[in-house]
C-alpha positions in Angstrom: 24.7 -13.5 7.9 22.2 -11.5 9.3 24.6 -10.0 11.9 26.8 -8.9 9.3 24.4 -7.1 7.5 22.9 -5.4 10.1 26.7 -4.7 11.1 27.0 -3.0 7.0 23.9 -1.0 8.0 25.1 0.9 11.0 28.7 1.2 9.7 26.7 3.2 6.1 24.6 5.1 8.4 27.3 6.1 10.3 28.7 9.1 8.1 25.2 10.5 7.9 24.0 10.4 11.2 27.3 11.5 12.8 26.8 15.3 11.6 25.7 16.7 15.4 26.4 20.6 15.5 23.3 21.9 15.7 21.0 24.0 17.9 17.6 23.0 19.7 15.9 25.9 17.9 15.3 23.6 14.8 13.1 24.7 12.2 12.0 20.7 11.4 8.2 20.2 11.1 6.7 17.4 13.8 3.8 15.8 12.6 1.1 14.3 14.8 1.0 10.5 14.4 -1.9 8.0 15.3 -0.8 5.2 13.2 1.7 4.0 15.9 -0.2 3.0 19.3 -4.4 3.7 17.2 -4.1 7.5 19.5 -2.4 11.0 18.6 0.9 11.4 19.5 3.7 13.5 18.1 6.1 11.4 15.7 9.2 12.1 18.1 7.2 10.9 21.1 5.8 7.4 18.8 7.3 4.4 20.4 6.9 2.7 17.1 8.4 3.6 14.0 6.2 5.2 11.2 7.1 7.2 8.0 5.1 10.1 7.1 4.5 12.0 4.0 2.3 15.2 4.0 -0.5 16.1 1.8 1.1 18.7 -0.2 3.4 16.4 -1.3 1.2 13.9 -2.4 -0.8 16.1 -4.3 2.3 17.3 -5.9 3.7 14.0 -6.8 0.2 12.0 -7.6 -2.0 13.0 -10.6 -4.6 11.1 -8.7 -3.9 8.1 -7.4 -1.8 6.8 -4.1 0.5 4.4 -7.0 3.2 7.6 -7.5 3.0 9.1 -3.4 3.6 5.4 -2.1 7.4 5.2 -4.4 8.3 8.0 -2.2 8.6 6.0 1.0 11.6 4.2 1.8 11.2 0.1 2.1 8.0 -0.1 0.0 8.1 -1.7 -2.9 5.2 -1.5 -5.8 4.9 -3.6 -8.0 2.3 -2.9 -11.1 0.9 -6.7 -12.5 -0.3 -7.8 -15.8 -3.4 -7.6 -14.5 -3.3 -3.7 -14.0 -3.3 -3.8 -10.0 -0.7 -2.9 -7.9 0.7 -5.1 -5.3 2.4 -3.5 -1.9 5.6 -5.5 -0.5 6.9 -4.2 3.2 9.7 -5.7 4.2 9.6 -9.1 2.2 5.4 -9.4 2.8 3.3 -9.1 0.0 0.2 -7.1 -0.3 -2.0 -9.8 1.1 0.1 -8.9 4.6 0.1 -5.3 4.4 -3.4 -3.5 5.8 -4.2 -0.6 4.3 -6.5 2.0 6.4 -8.4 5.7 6.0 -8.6 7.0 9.7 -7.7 4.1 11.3 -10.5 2.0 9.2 -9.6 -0.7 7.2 -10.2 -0.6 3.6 -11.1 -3.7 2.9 -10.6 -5.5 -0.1 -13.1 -8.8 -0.5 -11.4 -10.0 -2.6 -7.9 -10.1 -0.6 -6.5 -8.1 2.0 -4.7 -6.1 -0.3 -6.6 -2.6 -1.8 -6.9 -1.5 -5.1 -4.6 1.6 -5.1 -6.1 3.5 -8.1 -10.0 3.1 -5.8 -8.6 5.4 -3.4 -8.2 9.1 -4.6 -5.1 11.2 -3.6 -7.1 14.8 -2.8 -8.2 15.7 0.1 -5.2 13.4 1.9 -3.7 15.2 5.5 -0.9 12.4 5.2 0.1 9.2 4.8 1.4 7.3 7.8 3.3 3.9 7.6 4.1 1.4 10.0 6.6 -1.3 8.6 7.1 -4.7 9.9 4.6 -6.7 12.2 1.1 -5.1 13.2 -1.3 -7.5 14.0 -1.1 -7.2 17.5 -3.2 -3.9 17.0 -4.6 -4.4 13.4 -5.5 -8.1 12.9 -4.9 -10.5 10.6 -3.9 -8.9 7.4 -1.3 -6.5 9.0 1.8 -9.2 9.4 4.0 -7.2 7.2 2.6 -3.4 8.1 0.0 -0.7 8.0 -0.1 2.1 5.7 -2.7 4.9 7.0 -4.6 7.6 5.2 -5.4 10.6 6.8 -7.7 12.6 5.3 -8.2 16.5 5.7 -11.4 17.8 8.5 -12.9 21.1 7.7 -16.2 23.0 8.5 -15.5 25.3 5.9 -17.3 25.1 2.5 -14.8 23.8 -0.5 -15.2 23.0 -3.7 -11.9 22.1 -5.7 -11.6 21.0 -9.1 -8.7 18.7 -11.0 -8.4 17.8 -14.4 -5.2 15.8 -15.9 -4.3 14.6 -19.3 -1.9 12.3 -20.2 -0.5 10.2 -23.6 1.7 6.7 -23.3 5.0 7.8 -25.2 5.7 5.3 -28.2 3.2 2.6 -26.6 -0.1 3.9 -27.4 -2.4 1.4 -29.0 -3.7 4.0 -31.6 -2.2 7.0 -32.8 -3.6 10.1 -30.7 -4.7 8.0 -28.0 -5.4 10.2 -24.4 -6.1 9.0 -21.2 -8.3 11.6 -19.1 -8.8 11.8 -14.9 -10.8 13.8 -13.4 -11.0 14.6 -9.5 -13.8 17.0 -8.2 -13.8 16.9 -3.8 -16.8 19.1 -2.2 -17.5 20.1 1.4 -20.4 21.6 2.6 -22.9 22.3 5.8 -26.4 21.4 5.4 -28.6 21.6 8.1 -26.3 21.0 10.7 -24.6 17.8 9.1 -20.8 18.7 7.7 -21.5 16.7 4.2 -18.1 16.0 1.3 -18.9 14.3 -2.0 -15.5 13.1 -3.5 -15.4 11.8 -7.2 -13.1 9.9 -9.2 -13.2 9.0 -13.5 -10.4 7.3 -15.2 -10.0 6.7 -18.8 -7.1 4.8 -19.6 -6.3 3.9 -23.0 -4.2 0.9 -22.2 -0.9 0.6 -24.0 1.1 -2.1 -26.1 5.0 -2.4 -26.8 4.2 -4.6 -30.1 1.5 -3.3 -32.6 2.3 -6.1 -34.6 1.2 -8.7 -32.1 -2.7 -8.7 -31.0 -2.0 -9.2 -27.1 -1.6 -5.8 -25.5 0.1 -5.1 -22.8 -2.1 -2.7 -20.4 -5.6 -3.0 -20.5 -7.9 -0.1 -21.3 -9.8 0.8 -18.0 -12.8 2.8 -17.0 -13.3 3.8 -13.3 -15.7 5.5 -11.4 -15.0 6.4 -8.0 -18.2 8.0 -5.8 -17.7 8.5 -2.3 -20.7 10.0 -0.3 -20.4 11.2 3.3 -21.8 13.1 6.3 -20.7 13.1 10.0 -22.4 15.8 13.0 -21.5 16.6 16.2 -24.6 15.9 18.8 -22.9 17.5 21.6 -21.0 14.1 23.3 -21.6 11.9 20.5 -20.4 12.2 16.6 -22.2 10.7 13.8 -20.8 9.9 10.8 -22.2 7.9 7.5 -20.4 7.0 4.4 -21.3 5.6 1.1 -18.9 4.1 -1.6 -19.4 3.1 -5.4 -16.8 1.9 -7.4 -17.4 1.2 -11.4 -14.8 -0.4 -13.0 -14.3 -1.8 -16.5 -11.1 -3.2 -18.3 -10.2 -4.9 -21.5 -7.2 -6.3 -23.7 -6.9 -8.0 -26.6 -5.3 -11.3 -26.0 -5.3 -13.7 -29.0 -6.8 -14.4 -32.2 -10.1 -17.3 -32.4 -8.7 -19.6 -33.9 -9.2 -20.2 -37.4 -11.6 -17.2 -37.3 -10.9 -13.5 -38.0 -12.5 -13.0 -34.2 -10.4 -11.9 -31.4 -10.5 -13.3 -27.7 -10.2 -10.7 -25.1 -9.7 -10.3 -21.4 -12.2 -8.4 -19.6 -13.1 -7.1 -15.9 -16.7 -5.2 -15.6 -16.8 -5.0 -11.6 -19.4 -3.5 -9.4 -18.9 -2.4 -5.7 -21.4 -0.8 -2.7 -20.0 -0.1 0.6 -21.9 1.5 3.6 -19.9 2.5 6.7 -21.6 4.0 9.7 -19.7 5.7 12.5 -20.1 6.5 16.0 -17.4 8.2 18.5 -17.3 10.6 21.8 -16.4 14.3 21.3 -16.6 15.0 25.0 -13.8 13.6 26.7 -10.5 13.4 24.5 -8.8 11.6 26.9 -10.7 8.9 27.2 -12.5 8.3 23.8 -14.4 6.0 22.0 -15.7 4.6 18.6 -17.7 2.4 17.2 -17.5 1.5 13.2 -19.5 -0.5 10.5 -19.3 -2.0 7.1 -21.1 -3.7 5.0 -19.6 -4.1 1.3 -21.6 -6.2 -1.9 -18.8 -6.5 -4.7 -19.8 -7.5 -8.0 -17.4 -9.0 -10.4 -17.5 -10.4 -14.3 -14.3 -11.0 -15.3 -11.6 -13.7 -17.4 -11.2 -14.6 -21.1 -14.5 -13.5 -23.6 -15.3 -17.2 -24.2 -14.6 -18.0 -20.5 -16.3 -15.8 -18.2 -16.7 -15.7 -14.2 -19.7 -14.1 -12.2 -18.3 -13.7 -9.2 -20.2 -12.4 -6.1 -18.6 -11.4 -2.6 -20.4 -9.5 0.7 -18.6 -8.7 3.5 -19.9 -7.5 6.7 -17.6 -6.1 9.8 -18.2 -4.1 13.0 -15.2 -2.6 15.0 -14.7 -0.4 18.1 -12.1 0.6 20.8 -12.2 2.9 24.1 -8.9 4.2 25.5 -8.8 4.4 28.9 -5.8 6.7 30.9 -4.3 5.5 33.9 -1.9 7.7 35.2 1.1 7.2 33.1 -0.5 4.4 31.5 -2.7 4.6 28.2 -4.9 2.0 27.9 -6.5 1.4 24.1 -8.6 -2.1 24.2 -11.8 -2.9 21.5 -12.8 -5.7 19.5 -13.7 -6.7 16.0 -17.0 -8.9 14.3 -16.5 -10.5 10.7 -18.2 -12.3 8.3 -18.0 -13.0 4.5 -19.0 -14.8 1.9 -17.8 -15.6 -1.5 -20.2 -17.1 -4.5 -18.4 -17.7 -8.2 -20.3 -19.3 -11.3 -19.3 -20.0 -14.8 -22.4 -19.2 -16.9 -21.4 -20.3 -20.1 -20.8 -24.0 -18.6 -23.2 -23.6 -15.9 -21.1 -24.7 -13.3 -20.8 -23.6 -9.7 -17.0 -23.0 -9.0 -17.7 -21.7 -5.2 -20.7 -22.5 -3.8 -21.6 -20.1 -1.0 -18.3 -20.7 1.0 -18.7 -18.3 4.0 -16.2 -17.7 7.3 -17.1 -15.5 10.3 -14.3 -14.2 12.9 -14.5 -12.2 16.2 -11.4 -10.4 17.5 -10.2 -8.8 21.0 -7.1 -6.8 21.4 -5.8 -4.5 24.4 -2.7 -2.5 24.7 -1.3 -0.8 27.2 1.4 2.2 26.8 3.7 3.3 30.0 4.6 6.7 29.1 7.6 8.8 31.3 9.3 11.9 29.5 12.0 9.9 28.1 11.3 6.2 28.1 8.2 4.5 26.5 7.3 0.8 27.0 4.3 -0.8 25.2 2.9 -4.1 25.5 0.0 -5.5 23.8 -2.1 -8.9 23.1 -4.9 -9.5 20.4 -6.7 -13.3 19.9 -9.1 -13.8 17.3 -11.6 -16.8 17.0 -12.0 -18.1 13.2 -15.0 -20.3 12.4 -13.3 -22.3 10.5 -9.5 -22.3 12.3 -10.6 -21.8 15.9 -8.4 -19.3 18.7 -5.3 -17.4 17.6 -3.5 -15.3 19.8 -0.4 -12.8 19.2 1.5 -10.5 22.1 4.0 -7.9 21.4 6.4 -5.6 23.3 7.9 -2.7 22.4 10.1 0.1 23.9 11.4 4.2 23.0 14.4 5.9 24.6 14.8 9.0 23.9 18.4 10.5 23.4 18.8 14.6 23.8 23.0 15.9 22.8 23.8 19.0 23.4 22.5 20.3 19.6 20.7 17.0 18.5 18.1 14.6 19.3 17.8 10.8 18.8 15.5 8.1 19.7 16.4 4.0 19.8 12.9 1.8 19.1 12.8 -1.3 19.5 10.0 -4.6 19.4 9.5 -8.3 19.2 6.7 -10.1 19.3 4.2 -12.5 17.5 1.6 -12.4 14.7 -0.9 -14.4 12.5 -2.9 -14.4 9.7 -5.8 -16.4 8.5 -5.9 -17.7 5.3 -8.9 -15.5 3.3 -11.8 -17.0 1.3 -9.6 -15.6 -2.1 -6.5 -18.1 -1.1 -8.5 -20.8 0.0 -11.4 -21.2 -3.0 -11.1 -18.7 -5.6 -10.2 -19.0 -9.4 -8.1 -16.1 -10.9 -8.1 -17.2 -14.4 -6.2 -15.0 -16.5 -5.1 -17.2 -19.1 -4.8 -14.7 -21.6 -2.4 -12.7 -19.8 -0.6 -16.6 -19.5 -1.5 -17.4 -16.1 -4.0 -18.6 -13.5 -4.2 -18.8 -9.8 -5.2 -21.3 -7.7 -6.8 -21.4 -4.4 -6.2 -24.4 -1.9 -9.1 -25.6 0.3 -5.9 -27.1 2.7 -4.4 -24.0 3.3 -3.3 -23.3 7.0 -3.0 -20.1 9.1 -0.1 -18.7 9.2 2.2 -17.2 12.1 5.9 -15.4 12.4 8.1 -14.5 15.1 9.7 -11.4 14.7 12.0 -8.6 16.0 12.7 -5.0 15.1 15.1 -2.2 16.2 15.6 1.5 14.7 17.4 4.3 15.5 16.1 8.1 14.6 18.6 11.1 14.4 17.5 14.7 14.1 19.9 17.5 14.1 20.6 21.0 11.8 23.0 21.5 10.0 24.7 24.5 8.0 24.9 26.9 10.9 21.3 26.2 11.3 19.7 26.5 7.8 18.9 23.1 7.4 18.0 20.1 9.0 18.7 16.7 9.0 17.1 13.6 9.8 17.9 9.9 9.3 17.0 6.6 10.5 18.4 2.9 10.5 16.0 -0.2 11.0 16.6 -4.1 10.9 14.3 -6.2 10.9 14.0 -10.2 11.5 10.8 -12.7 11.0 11.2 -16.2 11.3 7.6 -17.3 10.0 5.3 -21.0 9.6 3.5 -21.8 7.2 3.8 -18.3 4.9 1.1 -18.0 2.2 2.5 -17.4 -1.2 1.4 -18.5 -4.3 4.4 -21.1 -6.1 4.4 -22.3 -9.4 2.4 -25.7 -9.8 5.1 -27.5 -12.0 2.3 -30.4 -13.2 0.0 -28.6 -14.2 2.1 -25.5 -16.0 2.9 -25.4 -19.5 4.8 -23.5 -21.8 2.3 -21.4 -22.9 0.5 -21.0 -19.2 1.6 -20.9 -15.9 -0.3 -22.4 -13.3 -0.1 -20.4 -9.4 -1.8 -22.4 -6.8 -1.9 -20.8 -2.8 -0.3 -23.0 -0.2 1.7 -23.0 2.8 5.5 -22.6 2.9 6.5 -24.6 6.1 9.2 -22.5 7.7 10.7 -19.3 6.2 12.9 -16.4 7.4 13.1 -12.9 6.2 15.3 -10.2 7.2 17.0 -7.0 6.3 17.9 -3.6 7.0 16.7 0.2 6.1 18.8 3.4 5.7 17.2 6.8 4.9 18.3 10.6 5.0 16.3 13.7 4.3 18.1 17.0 4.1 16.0 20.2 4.1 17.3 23.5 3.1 15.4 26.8 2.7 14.6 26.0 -1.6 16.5 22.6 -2.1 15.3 18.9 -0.7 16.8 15.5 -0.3 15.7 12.3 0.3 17.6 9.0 0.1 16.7 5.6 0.8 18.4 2.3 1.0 16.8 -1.4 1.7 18.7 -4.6 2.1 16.3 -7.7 2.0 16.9 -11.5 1.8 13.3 -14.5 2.4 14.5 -17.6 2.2 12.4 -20.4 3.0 13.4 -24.0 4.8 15.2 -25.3 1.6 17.1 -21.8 1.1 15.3 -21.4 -1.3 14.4 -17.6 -2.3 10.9 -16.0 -1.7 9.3 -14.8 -5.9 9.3 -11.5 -6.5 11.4 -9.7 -3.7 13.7 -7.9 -5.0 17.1 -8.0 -3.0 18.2 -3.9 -3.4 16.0 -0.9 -3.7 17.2 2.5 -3.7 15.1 5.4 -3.4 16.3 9.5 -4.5 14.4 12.4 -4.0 14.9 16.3 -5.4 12.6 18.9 -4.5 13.7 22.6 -5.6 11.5 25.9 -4.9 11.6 28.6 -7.4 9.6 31.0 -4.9 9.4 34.0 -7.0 7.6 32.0 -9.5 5.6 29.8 -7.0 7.3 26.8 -9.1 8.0 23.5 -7.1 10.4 20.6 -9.3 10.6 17.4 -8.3 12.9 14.8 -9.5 12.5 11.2 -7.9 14.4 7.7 -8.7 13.5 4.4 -7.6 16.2 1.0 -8.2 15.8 -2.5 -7.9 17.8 -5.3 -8.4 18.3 -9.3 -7.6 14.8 -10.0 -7.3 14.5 -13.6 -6.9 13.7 -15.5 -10.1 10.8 -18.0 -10.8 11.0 -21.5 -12.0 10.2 -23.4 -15.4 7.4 -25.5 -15.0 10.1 -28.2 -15.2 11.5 -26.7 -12.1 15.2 -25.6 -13.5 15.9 -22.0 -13.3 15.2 -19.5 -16.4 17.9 -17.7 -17.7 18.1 -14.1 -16.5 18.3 -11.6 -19.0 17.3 -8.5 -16.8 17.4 -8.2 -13.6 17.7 -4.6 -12.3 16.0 -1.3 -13.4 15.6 2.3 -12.7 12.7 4.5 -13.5 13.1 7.9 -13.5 10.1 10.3 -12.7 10.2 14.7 -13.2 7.4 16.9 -12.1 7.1 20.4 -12.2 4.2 22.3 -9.4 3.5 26.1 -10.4 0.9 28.1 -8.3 -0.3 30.9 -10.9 -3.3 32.1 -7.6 -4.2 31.0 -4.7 -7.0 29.3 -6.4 -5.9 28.2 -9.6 -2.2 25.8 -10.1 -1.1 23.6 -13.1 1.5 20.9 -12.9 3.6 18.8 -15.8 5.0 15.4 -15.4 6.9 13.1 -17.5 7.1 9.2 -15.3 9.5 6.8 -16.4 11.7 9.0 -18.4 13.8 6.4 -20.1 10.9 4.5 -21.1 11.9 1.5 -18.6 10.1 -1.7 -19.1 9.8 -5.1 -19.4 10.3 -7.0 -22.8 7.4 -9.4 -23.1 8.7 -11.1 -25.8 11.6 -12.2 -23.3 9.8 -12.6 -20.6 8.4 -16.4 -20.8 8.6 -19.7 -19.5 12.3 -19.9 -20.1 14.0 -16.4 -19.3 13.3 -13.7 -16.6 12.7 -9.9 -16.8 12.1 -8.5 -13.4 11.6 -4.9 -15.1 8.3 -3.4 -14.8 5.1 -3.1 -16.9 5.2 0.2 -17.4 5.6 3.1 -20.2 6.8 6.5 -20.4 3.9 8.8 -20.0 4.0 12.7 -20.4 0.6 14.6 -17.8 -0.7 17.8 -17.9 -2.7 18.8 -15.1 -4.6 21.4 -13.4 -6.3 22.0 -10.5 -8.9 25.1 -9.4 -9.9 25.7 -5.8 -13.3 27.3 -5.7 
């Protein structure tokens, strides 16, 4: 089966990528990538795969948060919960698998390995660089499904930019006039020698509701804070760089009446987070540098039902570095990492300890080496990690690049296979998600084992013009095959689920496989873009049984149109899914599917009006696509989204 579909991949692509009259004076942009082998290289010369999207583009396409600029890449799917998070999928791994980085350092989530997308503002971004499919040879643990990367913008030059956007949920507001407000404000200045940025983030979100009528709402109200502090100098060989974080975070939805009283019982999150990185790296000799990174993070958290509250309490400690060393044709990158955390969670109002201290600690070598000629790459690497509490893992990978030049095109064949792991984290193993207002609660299991995968990879790239010349053309096919043990996911507990609650609980799915293929085309003419997108996905697991909450089908369309004389950018983007795999009754017999596929449709207009000052207009989901609560219960399935149509105004002033 999985021949065959690999087979229907190459046979679609083959129309597309079969258009090869061009010259070798394209006008294509190459980006620089790090993402790929943790050095700079140019895209075309990566021997792993990674997607790219630019800066300008996410600031066109964001009104402040990484959520929107993410839907743009092919083969990631995001999912928003009823929890008001967002959860990342990469080629059938969930967010838990998927690392997410800023220059190469992990942002690290202590609660999870998954990051809080809205915590991570959208200015000031260079591009976004994504790696999909297994990582963890170079990235650890939490990267078994991929890596996206942020790269943030460098400058010695003072800035001081300014971003305000308003917004209104169409038809779903929970009071008549409601607004929700964001405001960015990024700042970068010299002071006595020491290059110093401030970078602030404020949401108010009003939350929204489908039902008026009913007191449970559907999106919670939220108000987040977002301070990042930082300053880095140059001491001649050595830079210094320090970097302070606070996040404030409150949210709140009604969920049910008291009982018997006129009272109402609410969910609520009130969370508090510190992080302190410190940086060191050479300046002096690029080609064979160094760094040397710390964190320490104290997170903070009050958060479940009004008359059942959890004070949770997390720290997390971590030291990284790596030195690349070159050896004639070889690049050498090796370096280690140091972790420990612990998690702490109490139930005031019954006075009971839930998690009692529970700590783990972890130290991590990996080394890779990269054989580069001018048109072949090979790259082999290993990484082992000891666990406190699971003892020695090790993973090894190979990879490979050929590059192909025709007589008015380029191509280049990438191909990997290798091994990863991940350890099970504090969250799966011991903590209590109780969100039994929103009519569930997850589990963690103190018997949960690591978990490893086998997998493979192979992509071809194609770049050529097109059109006599005035446009180019790029596209790329990848498959993709895991064969994993013991996979983490969190599966209905049928004895302890009711109709009015269902009960997640961690725990180890013996033997699994997941596989599937990726298409995508981007045609770029002189005022008019394209982008389309196309991935295939089946997980099944030893009883072929299928993996929650992958969707089968997702299809991806981009339109970007320039109105030059009017410094006007539109942007029309689509995003499909379909035949994601449908959960249980508690009783275990299948629900009955009343939706099942979706489109959202998203419009944005950019307009310039000085080279300081630019506005922008947005309506997302322009149908108003979204999930019927009332359907979606113990007994029937709607895999839509919880979402609403929401109309922005924006704009932004560059001082």
């Amino acid at each position: 089966m999985y021949i065959k579909a690999s087979l229907s991949a190459m046979i679609l692509a083959l129309p597309i990528t079969s258009i090869a009259q061009t010259s070798p004076d394209s006008n294509q942009e190459e980006h620089i990538v790090v993402t790929g082998t943790r050095t700079a290289k140019l895209l075309s010369n990566s021997p792993v795969l990674v997607d790219v999207i630019d800066g300008e583009t996410i600031a066109k396409i964001s009104h402040g948060t990484l959520a929107q600029a993410l839907n743009y890449l092919p083969g990631v799917v995001v999912k928003r919960s009823v929890k008001d998070g967002y959860n990342i999928q990469m080629q059938g791994f969930d967010g838990d698998h998927v690392l997410v980085l800023i220059n190469g350092q992990p942002v690290i989530s202590p609660t999870g390995s998954s990051a809080d997308l809205d915590q991570i503002p959208a200015d000031n971004i260079e591009q976004i660089e994504v790696i999909r499919g297994a990582a963890s040879v170079m990235y650890g643990s939490s990267a078994m499904g991929g890596v996206i990367n942020i790269i943030t913008r460098k400058s010695d030059e003072s800035a001081l930019k300014v971003d305000y956007d308003i917004s209104q949920y169409q038809g779903n507001t929970i009071e008549d006039g409601d607004l929700n407000h964001t405001i960015k404000v990024y700042a970068n200045e010299s002071i006595i020698g020491w290059q110093t940025q401030l970078s602030a983030l404020v949401i108010d979100d009003q939350g929204f509701d489908y039902d008026s009528e009913t007191v449970s709402q559907n999106a919670a109200s939220v108000d987040k804070t977002f301070i990042t502090l930082g300053a880095s100098k140059d001491h001649g060989t050595i830079e210094t760089s320090l970097k302070y974080q606070w996040l404030d975070e409150k949210k709140l939805k009604d969920s049910t009446k008291i009982p018997n009283q006129s009272g109402i019982i609410y969910y609520q999150t009130d969370v508090t987070k510190h992080q302190l990185d410190f940086g060191l790296k050479s300046t002096k000799n690029q080609k064979s540098p160094w760094q040397l990174n710390a964190t320490h993070i104290n997170h903070q958290e009050v958060s479940g039902q009004s008359n059942s509250i959890r004070d949770t309490s997390i720290k997390l400690s971590e030291i990284n570095g790596q030195k690349v060393f070159q050896l004639n044709n070889i690049e050498l990158v090796t370096g280690g990492v140091i972790h420990a955390d612990k998690l702490h969670q109490f139930k005031p109002v019954d006075n009971i300890i839930e998690v009692d201290d529970k700590s783990r600690e972890s130290v991590e070598l990996f080394a890779q080496g990269n054989w580069i000629k001018s048109n072949y790459q090979l790259l082999a690497g290993v990484r082992g990690q000891y666990d406190s509490d699971f003892g020695q893992h090790s993973a090894i990978r190979f990879s490979a690049m050929k590059n192909f030049k025709f007589e008015n095109s380029t191509m280049q064949w990438r191909a990997g296979i290798g091994q990863s792991y991940r350890v099970p984290n504090l969250k799966e193993r011991f903590y209590i998600f109780d969100h039994s207002a929103l009519g569930y609660q997850v589990l963690g299991n103190e018997d949960l084992q690591p978990e490893t995968a086998e997998s493979i990879n192979s992509s071809i790239t194609f770049n050529t013009s097109v059109f006599e010349n005035t446009a180019d053309l790029q596209s790329d096919i990848s498959v993709h095959y895991s064969k994993t043990e013991q996979l983490i996911d969190s599966v209905i507990d049928d004895e302890q689920s009711t109709s009015d609650l269902k009960v997640y609980q961690y725990t180890n799915i013996s033997e699994a496989t997941i596989h599937g293929f990726d298409i995508s085309s981007e045609l770029k003419l002189t005022d008019w873009q394209f982008q389309l997108n196309y991935s295939y996905l089946t997980s099944e697991d030893d009883n072929n049984e299928r993996l929650f909450s992958r969707p089968r089908h997702q299809v991806k369309f981009n339109i970007n149109y320039d109105i030059d004389a009017y410094d006007i950018e539109l942007i029309a983007y689509a995003v499909y899914q379909a035949g994601e795999a449908v959960t249980k009754q508690a009783d275990g017999t299948k629900k009955d599917v009343k939706n099942n596929e979706f489109t959202t449709f998203n419009i944005l207009m950019n307009q310039s009006i000085t080279n300081n000052l630019s506005w922008r207009f947005s309506i997302d989901n322009l149908l108003n696509e979204h999930q019927n609560t009332s359907i979606n219960s113990e007994t029937t399935f709607d895999a839509r989204p919880i979402s609403s149509r929401t109309i922005s105004a924006g704009i932004s002033y560059q001082f």
